[in-house]
MILUMSE-811240 format. One line per field, with one value per residue (C-alpha): residue number from 0; chain; x, y, z. Coordinates in steps of 0.001 Angstrom, whole numbers, plus 500000, padded with zeros to 6 digits. Each point is the difference from the previous one (the first is absolute). Example, Ala and Ser with C-alpha at 12.3 -4.5 7.8 and 13.67 -1.06 7.14 Angstrom:
BEGIN
k	0, 1
c	A, A
east	512300, 501370
north	495500, 503440
up	507800, 499340
This chain:
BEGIN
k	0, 1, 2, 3, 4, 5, 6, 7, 8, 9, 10, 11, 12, 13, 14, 15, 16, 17, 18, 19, 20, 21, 22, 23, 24, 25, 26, 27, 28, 29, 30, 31, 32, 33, 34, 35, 36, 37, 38, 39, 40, 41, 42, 43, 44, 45, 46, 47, 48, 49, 50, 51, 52, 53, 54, 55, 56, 57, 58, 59, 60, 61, 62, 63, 64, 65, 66, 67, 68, 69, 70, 71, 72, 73, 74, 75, 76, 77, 78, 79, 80, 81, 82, 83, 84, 85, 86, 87, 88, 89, 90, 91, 92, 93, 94, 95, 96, 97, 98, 99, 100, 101, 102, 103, 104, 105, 106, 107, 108, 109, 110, 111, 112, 113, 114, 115, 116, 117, 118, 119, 120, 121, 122, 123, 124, 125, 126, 127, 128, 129, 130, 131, 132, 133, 134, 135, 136, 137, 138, 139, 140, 141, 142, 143, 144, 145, 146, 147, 148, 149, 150, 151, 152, 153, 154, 155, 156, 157, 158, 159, 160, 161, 162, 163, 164, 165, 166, 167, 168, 169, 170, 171, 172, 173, 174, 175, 176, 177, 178, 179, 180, 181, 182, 183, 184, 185, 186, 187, 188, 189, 190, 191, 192, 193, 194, 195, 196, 197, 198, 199, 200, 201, 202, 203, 204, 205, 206, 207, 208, 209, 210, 211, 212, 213, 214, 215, 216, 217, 218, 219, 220, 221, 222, 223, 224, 225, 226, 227, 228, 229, 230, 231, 232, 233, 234, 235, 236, 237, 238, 239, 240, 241, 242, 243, 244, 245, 246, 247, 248, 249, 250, 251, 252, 253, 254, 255, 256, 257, 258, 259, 260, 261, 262, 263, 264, 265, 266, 267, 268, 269, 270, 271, 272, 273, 274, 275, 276, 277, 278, 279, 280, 281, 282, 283, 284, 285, 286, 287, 288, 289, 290, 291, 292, 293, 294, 295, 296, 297, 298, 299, 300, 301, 302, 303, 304, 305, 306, 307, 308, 309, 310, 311, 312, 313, 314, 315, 316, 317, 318, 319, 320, 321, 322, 323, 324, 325, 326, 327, 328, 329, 330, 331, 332, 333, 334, 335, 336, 337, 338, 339, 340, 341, 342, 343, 344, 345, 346, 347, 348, 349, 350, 351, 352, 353, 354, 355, 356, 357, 358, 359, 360, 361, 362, 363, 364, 365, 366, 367, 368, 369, 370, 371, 372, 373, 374, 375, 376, 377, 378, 379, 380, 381, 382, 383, 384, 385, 386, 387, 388, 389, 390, 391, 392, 393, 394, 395, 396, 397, 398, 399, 400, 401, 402, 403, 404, 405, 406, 407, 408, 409, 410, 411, 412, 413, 414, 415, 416, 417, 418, 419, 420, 421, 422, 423, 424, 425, 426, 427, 428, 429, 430, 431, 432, 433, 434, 435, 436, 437, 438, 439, 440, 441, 442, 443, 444, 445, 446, 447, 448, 449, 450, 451, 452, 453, 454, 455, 456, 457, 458, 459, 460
c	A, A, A, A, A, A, A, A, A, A, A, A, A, A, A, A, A, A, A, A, A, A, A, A, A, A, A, A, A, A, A, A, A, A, A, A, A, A, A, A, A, A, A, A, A, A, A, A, A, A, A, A, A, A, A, A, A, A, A, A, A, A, A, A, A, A, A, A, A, A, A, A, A, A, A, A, A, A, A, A, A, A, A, A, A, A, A, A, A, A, A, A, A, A, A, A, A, A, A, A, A, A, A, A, A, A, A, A, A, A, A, A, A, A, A, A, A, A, A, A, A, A, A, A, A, A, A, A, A, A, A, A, A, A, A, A, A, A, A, A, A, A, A, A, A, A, A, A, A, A, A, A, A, A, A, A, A, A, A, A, A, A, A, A, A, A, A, A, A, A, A, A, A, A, A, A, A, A, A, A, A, A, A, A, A, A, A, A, A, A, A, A, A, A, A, A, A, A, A, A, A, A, A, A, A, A, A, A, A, A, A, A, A, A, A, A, A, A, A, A, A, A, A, A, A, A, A, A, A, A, A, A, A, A, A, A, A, A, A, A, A, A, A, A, A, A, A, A, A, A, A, A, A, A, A, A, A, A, A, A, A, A, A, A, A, A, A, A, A, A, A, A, A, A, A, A, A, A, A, A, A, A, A, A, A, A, A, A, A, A, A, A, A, A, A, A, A, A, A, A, A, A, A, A, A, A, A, A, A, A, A, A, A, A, A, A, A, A, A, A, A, A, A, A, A, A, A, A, A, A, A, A, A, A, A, A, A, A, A, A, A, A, A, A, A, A, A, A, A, A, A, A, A, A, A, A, A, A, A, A, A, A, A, A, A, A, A, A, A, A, A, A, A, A, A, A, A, A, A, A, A, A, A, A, A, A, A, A, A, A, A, A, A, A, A, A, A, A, A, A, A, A, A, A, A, A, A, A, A, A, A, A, A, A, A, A, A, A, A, A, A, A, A, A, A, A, A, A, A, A, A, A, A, A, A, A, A, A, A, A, A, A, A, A, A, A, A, A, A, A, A, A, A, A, A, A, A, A, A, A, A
east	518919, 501620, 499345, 501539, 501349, 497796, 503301, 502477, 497312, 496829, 501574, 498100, 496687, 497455, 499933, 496482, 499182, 501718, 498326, 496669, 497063, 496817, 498100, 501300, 503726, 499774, 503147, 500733, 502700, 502768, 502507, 502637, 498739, 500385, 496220, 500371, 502790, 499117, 496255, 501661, 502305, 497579, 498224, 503024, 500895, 496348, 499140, 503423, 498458, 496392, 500163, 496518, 499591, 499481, 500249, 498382, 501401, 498402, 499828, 497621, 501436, 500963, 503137, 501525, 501059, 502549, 502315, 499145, 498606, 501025, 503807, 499986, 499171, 502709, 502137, 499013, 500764, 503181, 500194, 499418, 502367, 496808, 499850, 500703, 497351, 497431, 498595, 499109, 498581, 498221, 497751, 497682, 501345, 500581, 502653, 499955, 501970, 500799, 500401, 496467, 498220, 499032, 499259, 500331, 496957, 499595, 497093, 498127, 497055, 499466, 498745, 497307, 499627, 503540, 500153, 496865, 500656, 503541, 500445, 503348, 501230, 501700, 498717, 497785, 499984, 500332, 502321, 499636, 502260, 498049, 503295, 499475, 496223, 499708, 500072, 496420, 496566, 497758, 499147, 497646, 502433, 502433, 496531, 499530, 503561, 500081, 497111, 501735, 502482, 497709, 499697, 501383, 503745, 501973, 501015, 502273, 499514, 498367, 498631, 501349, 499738, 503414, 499705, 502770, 500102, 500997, 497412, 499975, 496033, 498259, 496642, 501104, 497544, 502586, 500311, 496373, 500020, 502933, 501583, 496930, 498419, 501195, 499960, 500454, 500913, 502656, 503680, 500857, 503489, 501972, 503785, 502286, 503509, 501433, 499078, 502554, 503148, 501608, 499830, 502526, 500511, 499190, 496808, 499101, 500944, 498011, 496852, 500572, 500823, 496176, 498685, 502098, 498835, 496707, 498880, 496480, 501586, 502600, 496772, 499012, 503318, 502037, 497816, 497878, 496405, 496806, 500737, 500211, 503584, 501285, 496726, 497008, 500464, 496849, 498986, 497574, 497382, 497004, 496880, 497737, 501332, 500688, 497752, 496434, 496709, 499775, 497643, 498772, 502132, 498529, 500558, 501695, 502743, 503451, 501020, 503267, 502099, 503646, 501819, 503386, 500429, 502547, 499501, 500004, 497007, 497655, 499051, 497308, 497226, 497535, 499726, 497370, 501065, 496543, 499467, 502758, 502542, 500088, 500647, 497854, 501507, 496951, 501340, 503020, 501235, 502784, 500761, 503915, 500892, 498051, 502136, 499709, 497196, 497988, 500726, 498449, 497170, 498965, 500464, 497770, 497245, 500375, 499145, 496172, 498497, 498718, 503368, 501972, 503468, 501797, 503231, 501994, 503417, 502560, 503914, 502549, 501613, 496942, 501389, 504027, 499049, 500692, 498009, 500957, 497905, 502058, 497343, 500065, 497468, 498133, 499498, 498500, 497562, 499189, 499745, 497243, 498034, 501180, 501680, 502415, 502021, 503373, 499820, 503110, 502023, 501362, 500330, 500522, 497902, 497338, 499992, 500002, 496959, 497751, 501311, 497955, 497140, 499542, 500391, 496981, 498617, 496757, 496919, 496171, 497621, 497274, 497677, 500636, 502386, 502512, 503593, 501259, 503135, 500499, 502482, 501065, 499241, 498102, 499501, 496666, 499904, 500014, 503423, 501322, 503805, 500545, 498333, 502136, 503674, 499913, 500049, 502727, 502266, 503311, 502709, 503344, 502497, 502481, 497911, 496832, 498971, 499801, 497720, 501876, 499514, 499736, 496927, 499770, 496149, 499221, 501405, 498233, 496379, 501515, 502542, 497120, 498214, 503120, 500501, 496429, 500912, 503016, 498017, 497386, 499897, 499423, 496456, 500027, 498345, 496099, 499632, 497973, 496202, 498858, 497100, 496824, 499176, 496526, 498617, 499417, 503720, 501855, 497235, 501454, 503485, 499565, 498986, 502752, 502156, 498737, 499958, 503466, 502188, 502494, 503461, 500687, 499787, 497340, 497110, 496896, 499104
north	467322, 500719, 503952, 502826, 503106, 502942, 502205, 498643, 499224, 502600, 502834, 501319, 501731, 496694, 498051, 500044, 500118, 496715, 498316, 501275, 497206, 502226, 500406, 503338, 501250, 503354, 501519, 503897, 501569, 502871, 499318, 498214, 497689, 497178, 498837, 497971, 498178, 498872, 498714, 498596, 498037, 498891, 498259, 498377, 498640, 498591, 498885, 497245, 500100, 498796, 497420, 500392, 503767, 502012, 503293, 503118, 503401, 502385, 503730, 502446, 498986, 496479, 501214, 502139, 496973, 498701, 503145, 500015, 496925, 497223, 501767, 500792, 496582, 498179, 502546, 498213, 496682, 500989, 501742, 497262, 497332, 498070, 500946, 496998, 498412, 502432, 500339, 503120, 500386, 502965, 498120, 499210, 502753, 497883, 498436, 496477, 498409, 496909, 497116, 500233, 501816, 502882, 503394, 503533, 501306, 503445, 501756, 503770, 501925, 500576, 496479, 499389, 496400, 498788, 501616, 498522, 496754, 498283, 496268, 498243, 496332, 499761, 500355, 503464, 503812, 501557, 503162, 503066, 502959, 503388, 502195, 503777, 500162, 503209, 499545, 498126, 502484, 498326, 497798, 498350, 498389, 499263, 498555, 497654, 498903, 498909, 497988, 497429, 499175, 497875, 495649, 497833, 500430, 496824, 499992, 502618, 502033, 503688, 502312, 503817, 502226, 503083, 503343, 501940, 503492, 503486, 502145, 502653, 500713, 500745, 499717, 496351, 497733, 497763, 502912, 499435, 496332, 499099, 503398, 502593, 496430, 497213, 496206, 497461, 497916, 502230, 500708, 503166, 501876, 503150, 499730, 502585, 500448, 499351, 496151, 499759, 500031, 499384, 503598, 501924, 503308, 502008, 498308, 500406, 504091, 499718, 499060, 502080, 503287, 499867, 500568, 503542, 500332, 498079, 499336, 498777, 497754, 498918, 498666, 497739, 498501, 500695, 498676, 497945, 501877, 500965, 503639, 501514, 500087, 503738, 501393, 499631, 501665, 501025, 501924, 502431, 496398, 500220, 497780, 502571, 502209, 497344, 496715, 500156, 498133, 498373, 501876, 499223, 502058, 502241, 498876, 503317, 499149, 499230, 496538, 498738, 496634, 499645, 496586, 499025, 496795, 497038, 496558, 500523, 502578, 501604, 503485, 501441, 502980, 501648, 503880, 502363, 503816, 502465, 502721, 502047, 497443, 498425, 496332, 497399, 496771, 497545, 496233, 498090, 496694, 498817, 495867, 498592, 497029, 500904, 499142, 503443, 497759, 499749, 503105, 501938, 497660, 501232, 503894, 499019, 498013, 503018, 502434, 500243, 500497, 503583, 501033, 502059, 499862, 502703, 498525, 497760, 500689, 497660, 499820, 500422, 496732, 497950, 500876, 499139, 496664, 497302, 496688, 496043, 501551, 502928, 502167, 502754, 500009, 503091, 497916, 496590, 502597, 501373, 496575, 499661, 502663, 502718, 502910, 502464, 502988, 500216, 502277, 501963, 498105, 502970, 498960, 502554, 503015, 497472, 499878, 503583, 500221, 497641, 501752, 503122, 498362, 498751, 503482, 500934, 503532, 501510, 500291, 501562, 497195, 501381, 498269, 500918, 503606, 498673, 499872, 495884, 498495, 498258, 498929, 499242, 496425, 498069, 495661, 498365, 498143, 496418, 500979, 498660, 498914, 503511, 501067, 497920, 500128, 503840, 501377, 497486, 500545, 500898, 502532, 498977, 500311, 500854, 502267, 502092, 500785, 496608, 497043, 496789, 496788, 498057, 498438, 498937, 499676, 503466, 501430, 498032, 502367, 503413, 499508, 499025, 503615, 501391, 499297, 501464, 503176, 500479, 499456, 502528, 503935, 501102, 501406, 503865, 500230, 501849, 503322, 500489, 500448, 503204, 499257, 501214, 503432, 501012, 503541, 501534, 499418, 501586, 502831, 500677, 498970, 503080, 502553, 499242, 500539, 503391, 501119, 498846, 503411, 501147, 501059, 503443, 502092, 497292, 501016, 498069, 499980
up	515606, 503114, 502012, 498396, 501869, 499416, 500923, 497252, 496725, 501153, 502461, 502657, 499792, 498895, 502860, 500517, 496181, 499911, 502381, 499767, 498686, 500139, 496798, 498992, 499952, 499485, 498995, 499345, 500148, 498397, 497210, 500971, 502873, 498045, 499990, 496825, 500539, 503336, 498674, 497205, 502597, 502264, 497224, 498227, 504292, 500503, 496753, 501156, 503327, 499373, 497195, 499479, 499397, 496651, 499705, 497566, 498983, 499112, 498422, 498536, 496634, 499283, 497433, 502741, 502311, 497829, 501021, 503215, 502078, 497533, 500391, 503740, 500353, 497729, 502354, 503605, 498106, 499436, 503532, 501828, 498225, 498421, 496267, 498935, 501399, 498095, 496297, 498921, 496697, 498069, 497875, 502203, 502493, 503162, 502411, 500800, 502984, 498560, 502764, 500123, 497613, 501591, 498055, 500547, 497182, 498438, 499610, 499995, 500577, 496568, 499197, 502427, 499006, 500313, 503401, 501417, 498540, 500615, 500789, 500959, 499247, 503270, 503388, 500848, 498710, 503595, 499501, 497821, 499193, 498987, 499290, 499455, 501217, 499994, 496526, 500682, 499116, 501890, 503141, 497952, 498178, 502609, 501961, 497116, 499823, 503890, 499664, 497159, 502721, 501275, 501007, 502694, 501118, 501207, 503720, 501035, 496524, 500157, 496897, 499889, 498000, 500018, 498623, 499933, 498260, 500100, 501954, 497425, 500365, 502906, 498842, 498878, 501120, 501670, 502746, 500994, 499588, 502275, 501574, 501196, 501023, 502604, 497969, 502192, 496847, 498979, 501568, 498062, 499397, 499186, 499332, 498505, 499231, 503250, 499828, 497457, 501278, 496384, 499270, 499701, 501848, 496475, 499094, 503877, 499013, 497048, 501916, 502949, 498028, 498989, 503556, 499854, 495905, 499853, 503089, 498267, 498041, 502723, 501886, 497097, 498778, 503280, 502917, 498195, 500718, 497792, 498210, 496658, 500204, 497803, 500099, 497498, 496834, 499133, 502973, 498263, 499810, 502077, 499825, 501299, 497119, 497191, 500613, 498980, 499380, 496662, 497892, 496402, 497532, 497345, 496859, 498558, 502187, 498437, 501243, 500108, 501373, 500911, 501555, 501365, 499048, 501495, 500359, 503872, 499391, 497637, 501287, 497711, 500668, 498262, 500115, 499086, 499117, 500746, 498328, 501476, 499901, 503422, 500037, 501730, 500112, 500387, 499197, 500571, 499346, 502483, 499277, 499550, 498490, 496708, 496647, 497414, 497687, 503135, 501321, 497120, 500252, 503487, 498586, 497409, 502302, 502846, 496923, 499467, 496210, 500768, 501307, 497350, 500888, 498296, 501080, 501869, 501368, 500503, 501742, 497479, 500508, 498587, 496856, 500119, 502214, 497335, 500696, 498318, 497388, 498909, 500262, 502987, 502874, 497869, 496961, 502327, 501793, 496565, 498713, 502924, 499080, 502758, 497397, 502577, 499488, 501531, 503023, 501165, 503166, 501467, 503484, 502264, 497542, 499501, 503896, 500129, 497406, 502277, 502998, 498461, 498892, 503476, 501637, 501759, 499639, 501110, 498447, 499948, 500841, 497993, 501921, 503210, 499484, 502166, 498886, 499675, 499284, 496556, 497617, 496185, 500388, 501779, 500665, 499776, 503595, 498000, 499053, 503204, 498862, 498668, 503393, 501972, 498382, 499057, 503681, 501142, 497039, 501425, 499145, 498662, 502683, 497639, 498173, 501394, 496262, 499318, 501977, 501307, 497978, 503364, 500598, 496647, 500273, 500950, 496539, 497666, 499935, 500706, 496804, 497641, 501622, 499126, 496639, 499774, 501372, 498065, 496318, 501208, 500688, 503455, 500133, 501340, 503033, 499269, 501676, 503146, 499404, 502220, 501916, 498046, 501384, 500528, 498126, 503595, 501037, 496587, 499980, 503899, 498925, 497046, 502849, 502187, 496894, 499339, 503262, 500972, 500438, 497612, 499606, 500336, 496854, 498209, 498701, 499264, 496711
């Protein structure tokens, strides 16, 4: 396959990215800048180029490539006049270039043992695609990842490894890994908009009116850096005020769970009312990929004997989701074992309900008399999802009242605490203790009452 001309079939703006061989590719940038379609070109050109090479994509969730890589893919086929020369099939998800066998493989981060363990018929695995790695929890699992592209490359081959993703999370621990720290074994790069000259002047209005609107948000999807674009949602979240030290929970408590449940993600906590009614969340599950049957069997194995769960609340769309089986997600979780009761899905007052719950006030610390800031509910610090997606949800830039859908990820534990919060009565806040007074301070308190003058025309009685 002869040169092409990065003008006419990629634009301008990837130069570099294109011919960079280091071991990372590290590719963020702002809506628009056509980061997908240029990976997804590179790898259809070299794939042709080096007869030898294989390649793997992959996403948090496996089932979400087949909108997104699998397609963008097919696309820069097509794009570059070689379709023809390609298979792509959906069962097994892959792409296979045909004069020689070569395959493009799917996998994600929610089956650790596909994604450590891939082998090719034809020449080397050298390449791999992370798409949307923001969308990626931990390091760890990235770490583990890296280390199966591993072996021998013929002459003149090289392994890498691109990421390319949406910076929507500064505390994202690709910041640290390859921005607030020098790799020598990573060329790293921000695009935006104005690589793609195939806009046209209204979508460039579109994303330019947000730097005048949004300008948060504009720094995200506009010019491609690390923000939380719109603002967070739930602003009134602290962990000095809401995390705390697991403790053992009496046994008068009420407890309760609640889920949000997709196959990309079962959110589930536990939550413990005291005696005036605040809420301690002190267990989660957080695991995707987990079919209802198996689902209910973790709720069940996280639940211990001596925990009396008074009820469990559940999304109201468990129970119109019809399955092969004709039965509704409700009925296969009650099949399981896990009974729930339908909690309300009132978006933006359920929002509004954990929005007070989380409101810190101030309180007497008994124990020392100084005044403290608490709140309505509080996370056990084991609880780290909920910990970690609740401050970063973001508003909806359409609608403040409501929170944007956008990460995906960050929605799935602060929806099941909402359904919790809308099936349960906000706890009034308990008056202020007074300090206890000593006898020799109300005795001198009493005198200064009776001695204080009075009002012309009073008379003592």
């Amino acid at each position: 396959m002869g040169e092409i001309n990065l003008t006419e079939i990629v634009g301008k703006g990837y130069g570099k990215f294109w011919r960079s061989k280091k071991r990372y590719r590290v590719l963020k940038g702002g809506r628009a800048s056509k980061k997908s379609r240029t990976v997804a070109l590179w790898y259809i050109y070299n794939m042709m180029k080096y007869p030898l090479a294989n390649t793997v994509v992959v996403r948090n969730t496996f089932n979400t490539n087949k909108d997104s890589t699998y397609a963008v893919l097919k696309w820069a086929a097509r794009r570059l006049g070689v379709f023809h020369l390609w298979k792509f099939t959906e069962s097994p998800l892959e792409a296979k270039y045909l004069p020689t066998g070569q395959k493009i493989l799917f996998r994600g981060f929610d089956d650790p043992l596909k994604i450590t363990s891939i082998t090719v018929d034809v020449g080397v695995l050298c390449w791999a695609w992370v798409e949307e790695a923001y969308e990626i929890e931990k390091e760890e699992e990235f770490r583990t990842f890296d280390e199966s592209i591993r072996g021998e490359m013929p002459e003149g081959y090289f392994k890498q490894i691109t990421l390319s993703y949406n910076p929507w999370i500064d505390s994202h621990w690709t910041k640290k890994r390859f921005w607030d720290n020098v790799d020598p074994d990573a060329d790293t790069f921000t695009t935006t908009y104005l690589c793609n000259e195939w806009l046209d002047d209204a979508d460039r209005r579109l994303i330019e009116e947000l730097e005048r609107t949004n300008p948060a948000r504009f720094k995200v999807v506009g010019l491609g850096e690390y923000g939380l674009p719109g603002g967070t949602y739930f602003e009134e979240f602290s962990e000095s005020v809401h995390v705390v030290e697991p403790f053992v929970i009496p046994q008068e408590w009420q407890r309760f769970r609640v889920l949000d449940y997709g196959l990309d993600m079962l959110a589930g906590y536990w939550i413990a009312l005291d005696m005036q009614g605040f809420a301690y969340v002190y267990k989660e599950v957080y695991e995707p990929d987990l079919i209802i049957s198996d689902a209910a069997g973790r709720l069940k194995e996280l639940t211990l004997e001596t925990e009396d769960i008074k009820h469990t609340y559940g999304p109201p769309d468990l129970w119109n989701r019809r399955q092969d089986t004709g039965k509704s997600a409700f009925d296969i979780f009650l099949d399981n074992g896990v009974v729930m009761i339908k909690a309300s899905n009132e978006r933006v007052q359920g929002w509004l309900n954990l929005k007070e719950w989380l409101k810190p006030f101030e309180q007497l610390d008994e124990q020392t008399g100084e005044l403290r800031k608490t709140a309505r509910i509080k996370f056990f610090k084991n609880c780290r999802n909920i910990i970690r997606t609740l401050p970063s949800v973001l508003k909806d830039e359409k609608d403040p009242n409501d929170v944007a859908t956008e990460p995906h990820e960050l929605t799935h534990g602060p929806d099941a605490i909402r359904y919790f919060c809308s099936m349960r009565v906000l706890p009034k806040k308990p008056e202020p203790k007074l300090p206890d007074v000593s006898a020799e301070a109300r005795v001198r308190r009493n005198i200064e009452k009776h001695n204080k003058p009075r009002k012309k025309g009073m008379t003592a009685l």
